[in-house]
N, C-alpha and C positions, 0 to 999 in steps of 0.2 A: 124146195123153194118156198111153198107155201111156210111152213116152219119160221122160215129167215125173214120172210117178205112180214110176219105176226110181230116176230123181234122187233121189229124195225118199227112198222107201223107203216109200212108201205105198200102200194096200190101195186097190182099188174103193172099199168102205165107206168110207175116211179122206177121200177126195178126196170123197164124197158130203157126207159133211157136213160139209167145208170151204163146199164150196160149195154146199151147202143142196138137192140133190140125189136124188135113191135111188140104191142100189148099184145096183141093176138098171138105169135111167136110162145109171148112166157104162158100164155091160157092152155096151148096148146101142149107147152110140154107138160105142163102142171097136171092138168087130164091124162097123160101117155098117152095121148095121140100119135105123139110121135118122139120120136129118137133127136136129140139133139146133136147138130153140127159140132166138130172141134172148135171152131172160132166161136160160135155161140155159147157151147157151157165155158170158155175160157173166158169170156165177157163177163158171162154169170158169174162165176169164181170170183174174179178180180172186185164186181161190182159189191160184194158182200164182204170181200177180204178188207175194200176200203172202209167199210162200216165197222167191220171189228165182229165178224162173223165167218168162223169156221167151219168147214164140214170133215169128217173122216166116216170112210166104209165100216163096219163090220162083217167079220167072217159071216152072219147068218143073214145076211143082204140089209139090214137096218141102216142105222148110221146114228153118229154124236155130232151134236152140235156145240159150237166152241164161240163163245161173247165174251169177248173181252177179257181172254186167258180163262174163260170159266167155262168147266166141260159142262152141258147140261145133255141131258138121256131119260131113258124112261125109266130109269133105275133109281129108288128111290136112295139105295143101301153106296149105290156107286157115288150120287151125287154128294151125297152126306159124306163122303171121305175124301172130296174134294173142297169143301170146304174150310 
């Protein structure tokens, strides 16, 4: 979430009430405090999908993030052939 909320340029509170949330809620997951609700990460989802922000898993627990049809990762060799 952090990652997406950088993209954006968005606060805890902004992505909260995107997705209909409490700031305290997205702080909380953000730390792993806790394990997020079905209706809460769907919120989350949805609130970032409106933005033009993707996420997909990888096999080794990571994840890619996707802006505006644009994969971005920590892969410098991946990004470069996506361009």
């Amino acid at each position: 979430m952090r990652a997406g909320r950088a993209v954006l340029g968005w606060s805890q509170t902004e992505l909260g009430k995107k997705a209909r949330v409490t700031q305290r809620a997205i702080y909380r997951l953000e730390k792993a405090a806790v394990r997020a609700r079905h209706l809460t990460q769907v919120r989350i989802n949805k609130a970032f999908e409106d933005a033009g922000i993707g996420f997909a898993q990888l096999p080794n627990g990571g994840f890619e993030m996707i802006v505006g049809g644009r994969l971005l990762n920590g892969s410098r060799q991946k990004a470069a052939s996506q361009s």
